[in-house]
N, CA and C of each residue as an Amber inpcrd file, in Angstrom:
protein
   258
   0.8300000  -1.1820000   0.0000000   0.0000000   0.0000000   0.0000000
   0.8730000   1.2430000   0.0000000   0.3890000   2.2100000  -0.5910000
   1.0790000   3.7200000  -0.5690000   1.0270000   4.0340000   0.9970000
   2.4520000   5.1540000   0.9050000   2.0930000   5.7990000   1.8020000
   1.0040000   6.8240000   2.2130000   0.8820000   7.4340000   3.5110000
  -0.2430000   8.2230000   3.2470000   0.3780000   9.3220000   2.5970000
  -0.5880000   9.9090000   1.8670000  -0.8040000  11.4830000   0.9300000
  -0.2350000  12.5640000   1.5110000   0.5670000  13.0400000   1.0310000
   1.0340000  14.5330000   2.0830000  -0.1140000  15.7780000   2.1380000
  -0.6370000  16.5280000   2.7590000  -1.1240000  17.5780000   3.2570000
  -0.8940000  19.0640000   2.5000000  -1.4670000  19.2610000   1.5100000
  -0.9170000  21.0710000   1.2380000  -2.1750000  21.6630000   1.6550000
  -1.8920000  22.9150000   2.1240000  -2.9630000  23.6460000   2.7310000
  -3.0420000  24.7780000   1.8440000  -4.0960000  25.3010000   1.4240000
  -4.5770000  26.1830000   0.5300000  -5.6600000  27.2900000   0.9650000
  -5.8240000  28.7030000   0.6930000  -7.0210000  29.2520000   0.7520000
  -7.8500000  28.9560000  -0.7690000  -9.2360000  29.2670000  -0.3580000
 -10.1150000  29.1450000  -1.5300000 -10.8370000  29.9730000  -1.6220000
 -11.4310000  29.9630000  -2.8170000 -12.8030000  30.9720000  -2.0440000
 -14.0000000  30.4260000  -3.0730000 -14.8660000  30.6460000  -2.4230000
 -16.1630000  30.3680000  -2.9010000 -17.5960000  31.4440000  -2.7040000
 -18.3930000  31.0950000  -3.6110000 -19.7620000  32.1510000  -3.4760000
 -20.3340000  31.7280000  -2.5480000 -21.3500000  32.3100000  -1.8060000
 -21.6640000  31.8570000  -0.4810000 -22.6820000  30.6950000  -0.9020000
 -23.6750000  31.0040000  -1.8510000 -24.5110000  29.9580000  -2.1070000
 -24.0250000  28.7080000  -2.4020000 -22.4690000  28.6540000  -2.8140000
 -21.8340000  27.1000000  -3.2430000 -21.1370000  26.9900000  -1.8480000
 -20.6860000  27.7400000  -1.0390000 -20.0470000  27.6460000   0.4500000
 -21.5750000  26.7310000   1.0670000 -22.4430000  27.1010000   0.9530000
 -23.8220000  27.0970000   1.7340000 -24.1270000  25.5640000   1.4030000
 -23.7820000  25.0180000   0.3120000 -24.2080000  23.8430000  -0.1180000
 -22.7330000  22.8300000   0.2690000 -21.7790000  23.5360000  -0.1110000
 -20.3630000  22.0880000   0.1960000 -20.6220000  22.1890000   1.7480000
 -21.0580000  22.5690000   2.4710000 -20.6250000  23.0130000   3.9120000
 -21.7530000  21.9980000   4.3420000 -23.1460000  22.0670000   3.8690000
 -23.9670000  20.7270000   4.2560000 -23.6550000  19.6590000   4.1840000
 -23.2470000  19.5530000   2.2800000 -22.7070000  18.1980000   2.1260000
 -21.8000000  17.2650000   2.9620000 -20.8430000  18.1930000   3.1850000
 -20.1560000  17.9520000   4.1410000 -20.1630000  17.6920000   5.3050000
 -21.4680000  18.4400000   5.8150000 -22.4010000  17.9470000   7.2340000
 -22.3460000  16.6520000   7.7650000 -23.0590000  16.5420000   5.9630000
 -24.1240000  15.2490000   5.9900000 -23.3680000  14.2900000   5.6770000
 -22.2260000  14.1140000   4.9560000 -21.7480000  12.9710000   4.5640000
 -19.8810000  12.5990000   4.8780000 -19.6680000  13.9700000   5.2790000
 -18.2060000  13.5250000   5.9740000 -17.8410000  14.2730000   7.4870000
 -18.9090000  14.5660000   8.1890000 -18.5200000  14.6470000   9.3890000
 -18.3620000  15.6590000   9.5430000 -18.6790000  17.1610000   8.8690000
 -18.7350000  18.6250000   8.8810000 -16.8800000  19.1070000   8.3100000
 -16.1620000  17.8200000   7.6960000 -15.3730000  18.0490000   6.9740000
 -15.0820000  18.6350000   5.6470000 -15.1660000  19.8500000   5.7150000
 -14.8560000  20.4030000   4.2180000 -14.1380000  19.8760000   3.6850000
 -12.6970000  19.9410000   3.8030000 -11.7690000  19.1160000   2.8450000
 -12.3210000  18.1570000   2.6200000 -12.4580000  17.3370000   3.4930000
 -12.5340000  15.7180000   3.1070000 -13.7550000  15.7290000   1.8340000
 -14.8160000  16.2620000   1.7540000 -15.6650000  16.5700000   0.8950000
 -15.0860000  17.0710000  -0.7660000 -14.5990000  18.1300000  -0.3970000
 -13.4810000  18.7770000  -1.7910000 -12.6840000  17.6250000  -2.5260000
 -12.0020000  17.0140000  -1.2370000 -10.6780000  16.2350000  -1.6670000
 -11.7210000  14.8500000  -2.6950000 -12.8840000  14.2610000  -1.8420000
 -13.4950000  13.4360000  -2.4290000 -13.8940000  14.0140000  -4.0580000
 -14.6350000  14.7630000  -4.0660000 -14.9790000  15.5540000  -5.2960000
 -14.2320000  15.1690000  -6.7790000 -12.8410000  16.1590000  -6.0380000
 -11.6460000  16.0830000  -6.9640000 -11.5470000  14.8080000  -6.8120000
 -11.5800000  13.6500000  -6.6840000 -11.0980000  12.4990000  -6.9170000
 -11.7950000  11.4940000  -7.5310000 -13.2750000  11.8800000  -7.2010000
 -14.5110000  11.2030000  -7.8370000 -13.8160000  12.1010000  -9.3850000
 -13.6530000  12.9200000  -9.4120000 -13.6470000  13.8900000 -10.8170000
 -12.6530000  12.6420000 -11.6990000 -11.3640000  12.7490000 -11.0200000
  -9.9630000  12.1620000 -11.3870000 -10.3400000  10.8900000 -11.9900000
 -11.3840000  10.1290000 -10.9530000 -11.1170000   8.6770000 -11.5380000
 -12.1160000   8.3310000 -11.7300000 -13.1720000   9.4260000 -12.6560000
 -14.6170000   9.3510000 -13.4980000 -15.5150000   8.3010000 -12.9760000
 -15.8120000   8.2330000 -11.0720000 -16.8770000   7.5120000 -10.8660000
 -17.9650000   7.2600000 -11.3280000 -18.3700000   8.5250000 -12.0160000
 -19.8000000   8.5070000 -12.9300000 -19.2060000   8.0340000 -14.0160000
 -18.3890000   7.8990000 -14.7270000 -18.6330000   7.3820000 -15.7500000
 -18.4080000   5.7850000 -15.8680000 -17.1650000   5.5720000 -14.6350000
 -17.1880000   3.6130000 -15.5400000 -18.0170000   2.9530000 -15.1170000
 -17.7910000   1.8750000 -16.0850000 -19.0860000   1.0850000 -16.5010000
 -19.2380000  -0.2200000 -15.8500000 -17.6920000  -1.1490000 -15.6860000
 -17.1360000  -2.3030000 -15.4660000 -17.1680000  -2.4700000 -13.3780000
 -18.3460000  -3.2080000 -13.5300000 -18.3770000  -3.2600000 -11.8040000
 -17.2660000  -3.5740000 -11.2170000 -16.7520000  -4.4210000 -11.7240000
 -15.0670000  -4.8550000 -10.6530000 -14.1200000  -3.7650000 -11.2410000
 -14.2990000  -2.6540000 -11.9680000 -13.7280000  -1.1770000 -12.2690000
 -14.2410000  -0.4890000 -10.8030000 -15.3310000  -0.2600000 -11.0020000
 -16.3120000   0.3830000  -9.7830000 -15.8300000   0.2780000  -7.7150000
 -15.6370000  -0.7290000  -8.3170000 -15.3990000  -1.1930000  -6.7360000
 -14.1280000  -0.8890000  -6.5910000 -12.8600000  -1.1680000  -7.4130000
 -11.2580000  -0.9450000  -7.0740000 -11.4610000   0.7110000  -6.7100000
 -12.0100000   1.0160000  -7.8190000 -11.7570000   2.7650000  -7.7390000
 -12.6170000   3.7630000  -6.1820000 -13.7290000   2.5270000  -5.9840000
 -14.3190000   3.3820000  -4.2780000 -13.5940000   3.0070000  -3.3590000
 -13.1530000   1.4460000  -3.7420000 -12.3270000   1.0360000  -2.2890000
 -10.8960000   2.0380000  -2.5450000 -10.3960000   2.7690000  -3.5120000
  -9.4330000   3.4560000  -3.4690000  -9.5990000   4.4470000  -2.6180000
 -10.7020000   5.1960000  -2.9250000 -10.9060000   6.3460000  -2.5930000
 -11.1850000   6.2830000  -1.0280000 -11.7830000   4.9380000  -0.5780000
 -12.4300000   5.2100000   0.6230000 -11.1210000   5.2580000   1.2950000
 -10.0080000   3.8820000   1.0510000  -8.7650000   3.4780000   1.7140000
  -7.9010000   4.6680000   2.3210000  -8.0210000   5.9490000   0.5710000
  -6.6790000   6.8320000   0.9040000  -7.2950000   8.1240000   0.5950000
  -8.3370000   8.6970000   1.0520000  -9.0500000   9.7960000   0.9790000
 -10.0990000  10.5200000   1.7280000 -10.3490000   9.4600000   3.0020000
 -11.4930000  10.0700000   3.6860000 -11.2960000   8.8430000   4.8740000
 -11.9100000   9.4440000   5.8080000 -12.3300000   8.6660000   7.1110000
 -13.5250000   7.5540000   6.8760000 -13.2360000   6.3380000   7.1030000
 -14.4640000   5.3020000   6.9350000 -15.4760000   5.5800000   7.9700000
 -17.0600000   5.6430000   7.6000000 -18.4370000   5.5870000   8.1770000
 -19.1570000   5.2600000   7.5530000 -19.8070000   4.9540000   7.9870000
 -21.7280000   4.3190000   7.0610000 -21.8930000   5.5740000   6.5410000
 -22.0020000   6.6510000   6.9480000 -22.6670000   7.6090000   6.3260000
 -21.6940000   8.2680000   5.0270000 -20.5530000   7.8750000   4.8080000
 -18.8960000   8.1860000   3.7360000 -20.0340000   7.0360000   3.0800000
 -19.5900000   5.3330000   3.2980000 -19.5610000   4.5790000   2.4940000
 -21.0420000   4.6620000   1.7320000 -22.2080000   5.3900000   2.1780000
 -23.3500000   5.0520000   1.3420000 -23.1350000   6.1980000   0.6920000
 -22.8890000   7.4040000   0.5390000 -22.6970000   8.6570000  -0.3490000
 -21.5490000   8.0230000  -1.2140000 -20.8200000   7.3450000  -0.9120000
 -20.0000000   6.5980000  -2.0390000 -20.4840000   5.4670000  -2.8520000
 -21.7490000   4.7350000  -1.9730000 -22.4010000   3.9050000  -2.8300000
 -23.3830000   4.7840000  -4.0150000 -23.7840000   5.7100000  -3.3690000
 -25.2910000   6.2510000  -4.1420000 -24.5570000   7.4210000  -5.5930000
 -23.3030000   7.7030000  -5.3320000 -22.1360000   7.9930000  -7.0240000
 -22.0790000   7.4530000  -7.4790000 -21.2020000   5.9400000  -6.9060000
 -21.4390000   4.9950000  -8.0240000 -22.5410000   4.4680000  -8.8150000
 -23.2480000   4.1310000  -7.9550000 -24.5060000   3.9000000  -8.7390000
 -25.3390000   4.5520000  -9.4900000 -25.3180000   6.0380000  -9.9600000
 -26.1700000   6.9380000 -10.7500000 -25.6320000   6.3120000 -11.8750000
C-alpha cells in the first residue's frame, strides 16, 4: 500500500450559495469536513466515478478512494455507494 498522501494547505474561495451547499454536504456525509468533501470531489472527478461502466472497475476505484481519501463511516460509504450507482 502507498504511503499516506502529504497535506498542502490552501485558501479558496467560494460564493456563499456554493459555500452554503459544500458546507452541508459535508455535514451530511463527511462529518462537517470540508476538505474531506473537496478532496473526495476532486477524486470522484480524477477517476470518473460517474462514468465507468465495469463493476469490478467500480469497486477498485471506491475502495481506493475510501482506503486513501477520507475517514471510513456508514454515512462516507453510502454517499459513495449512491455515485457509483447513478
Amino acid at each position: 500500500m502507498d504511503k499516506k498522501k502529504s497535506v498542502k494547505k490552501k485558501s479558496i474561495s467560494l460564493r456563499e450559495d456554493v459555500h452554503d451547499i459544500a458546507v452541508h454536504m459535508a455535514d451530511k456525509y463527511f462529518g462537517g469536513n470540508l476538505s474531506a468533501y473537496i478532496t473526495f470531489l476532486i477524486c470522484s472527478d480524477k477517476y470518473g466515478l460517474s462514468r465507468v461502466s465495469d463493476n469490478g472497475e467500480k469497486q477498485a476505484v471506491k475502495e481506493d478512494i475510501k482506503e486513501n481519501w477520507y475517514t471510513k463511516s456508514d454515512a462516507n460509504d453510502s454517499f459513495i455507494d449512491d455515485i457509483v450507482n447513478m
